[in-house]
N, C-alpha and C positions, 0 to 999 in steps of 0.2 A: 230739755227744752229745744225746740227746733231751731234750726239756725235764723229764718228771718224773725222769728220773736225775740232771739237771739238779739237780733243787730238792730230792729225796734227799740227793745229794753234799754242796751247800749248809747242809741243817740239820744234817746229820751233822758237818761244819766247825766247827758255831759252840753245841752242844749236844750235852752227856756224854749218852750212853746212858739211865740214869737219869732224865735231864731228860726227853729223845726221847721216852722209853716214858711216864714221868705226864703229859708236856704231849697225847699223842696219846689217852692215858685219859682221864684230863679232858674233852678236845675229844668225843668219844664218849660219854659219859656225862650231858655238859651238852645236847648234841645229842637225845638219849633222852630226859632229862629234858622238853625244848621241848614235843617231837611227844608223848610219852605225857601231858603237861598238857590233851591235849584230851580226854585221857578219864579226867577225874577228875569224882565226883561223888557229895555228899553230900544225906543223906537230913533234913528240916525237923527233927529235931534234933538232926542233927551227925554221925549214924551214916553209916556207909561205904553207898553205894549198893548195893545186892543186883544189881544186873542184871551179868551173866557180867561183858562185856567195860569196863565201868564200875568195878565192884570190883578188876577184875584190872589194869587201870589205874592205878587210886587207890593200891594196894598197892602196885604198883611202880615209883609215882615215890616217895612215901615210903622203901621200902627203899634206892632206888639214891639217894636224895637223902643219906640218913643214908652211906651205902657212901661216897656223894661227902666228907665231912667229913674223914674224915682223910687222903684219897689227897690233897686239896686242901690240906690243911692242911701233909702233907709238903714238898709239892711248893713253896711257899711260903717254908717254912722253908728248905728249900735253895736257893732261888733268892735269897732273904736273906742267906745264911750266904756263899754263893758272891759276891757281888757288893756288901753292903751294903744298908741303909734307904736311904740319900743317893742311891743309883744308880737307883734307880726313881722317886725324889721328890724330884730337885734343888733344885724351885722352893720346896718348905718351907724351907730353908735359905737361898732367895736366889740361886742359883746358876742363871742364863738362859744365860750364852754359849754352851751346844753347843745349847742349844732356838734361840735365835737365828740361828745359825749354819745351822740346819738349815732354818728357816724359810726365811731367804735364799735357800738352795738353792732351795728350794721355786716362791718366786716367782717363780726365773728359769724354773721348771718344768726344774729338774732333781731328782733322789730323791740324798739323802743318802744316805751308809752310815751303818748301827746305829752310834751311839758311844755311849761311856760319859755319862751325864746327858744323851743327847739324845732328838729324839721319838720314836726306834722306844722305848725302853726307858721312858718316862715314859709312852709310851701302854700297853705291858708292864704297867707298875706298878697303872695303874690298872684294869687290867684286873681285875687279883691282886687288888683294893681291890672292885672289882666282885662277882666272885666268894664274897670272903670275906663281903660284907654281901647277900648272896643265899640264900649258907649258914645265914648265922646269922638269919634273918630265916625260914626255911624250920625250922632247929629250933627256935626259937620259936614257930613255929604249930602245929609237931608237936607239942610239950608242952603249949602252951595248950589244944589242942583235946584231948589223948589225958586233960587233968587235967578238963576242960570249964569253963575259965576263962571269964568272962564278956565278954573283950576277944578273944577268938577268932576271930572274922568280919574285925574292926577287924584283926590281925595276920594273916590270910591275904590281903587286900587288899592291905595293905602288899607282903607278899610277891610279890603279884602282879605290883601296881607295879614293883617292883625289881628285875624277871625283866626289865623290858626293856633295863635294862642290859646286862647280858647277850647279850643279843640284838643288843644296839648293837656292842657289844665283838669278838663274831665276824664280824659282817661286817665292820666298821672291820678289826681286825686281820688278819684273813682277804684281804680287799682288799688290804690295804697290803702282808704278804707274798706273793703273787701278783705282783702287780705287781713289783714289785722283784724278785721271782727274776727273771720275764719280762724285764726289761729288765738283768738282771746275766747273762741267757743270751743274749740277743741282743749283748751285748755280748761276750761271751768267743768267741760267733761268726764275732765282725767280726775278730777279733785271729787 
């Protein structure tokens, strides 16, 4: 079997349809969001750039940002509702043995499987955690700036900042399952 039928197969196994389709929107829409950020740009006091492809930019990471709020915010809710608070945030509660457990793996430089309260899903979790304070840090500059609140500048900074989580989160997450398909396909190949 080829590798990406491979890793098809695989998310298909471990993610209802539902999931499959908001985590893939998501992924595409956060993606757009990155590359269209280089073409935002506002005028010294505050108004949207007039130049074609600079307007048409600005407008459509705002649109697709707010678009992003509740696909994100579903998507979220059901991955809570399906698994729990506890199961993406063990360690607020105190609970390390599968973090442990997987660490170990780690060291001896082997990949764990996804379990319940271990690192595939705590890093999951924080992703969710990521995202949601990315969102809400982006309609807060939407409002501050469309009311022209005086902390405006100060909250798209912010915003800024907090984009690269994000950014951190896809390739960390993006790496981590590659990898591990890779080596759960090489492995069903040896067998």
């Amino acid at each position: 079997m080829s590798l990406i039928r491979f890793a098809w197969k695989y998310i298909c196994d471990r993610q209802p349809l539902l999931v499959r389709c908001l985590h893939l929107v998501i992924l595409c829409l956060v993606l757009s969001q990155i590359v269209v950020s280089n073409f935002m740009g506002f005028g010294p006091h505050g108004q949207v750039s007039q130049r074609p492809l600079i307007h048409l930019g600005t407008w459509t990471h705002i649109v697709t940002g707010i678009s992003l709020l509740p696909i994100a915010l579903g998507f979220i809710l059901i991955e809570l509702n399906r698994h729990g608070f506890t199961y993406f945030f063990p360690y607020l509660y105190g609970e390390f043995s599968q973090i442990k457990a997987d660490l170990r793996l780690l060291m001896r430089l082997d990949l764990p499987d996804p379990a319940p309260y271990g690192l595939a899903v705590v890093v999951q979790g924080l992703g969710m955690g990521a995202l949601s304070i990315v969102l809400l840090s982006g309609l807060t500059w939407f409002l501050s700036w469309r009311y022209a609140a005086p902390w405006t500048h100060g909250v798209r900074e912010l915003h800024q900042s907090l984009t690269g989580l994000i950014e951190a989160y896809i390739i960390g997450h993006g790496a981590m399952g590659i990898v591990h398909i890779f080596f759960q396909w090489k492995q069903s190949k040896a067998t």
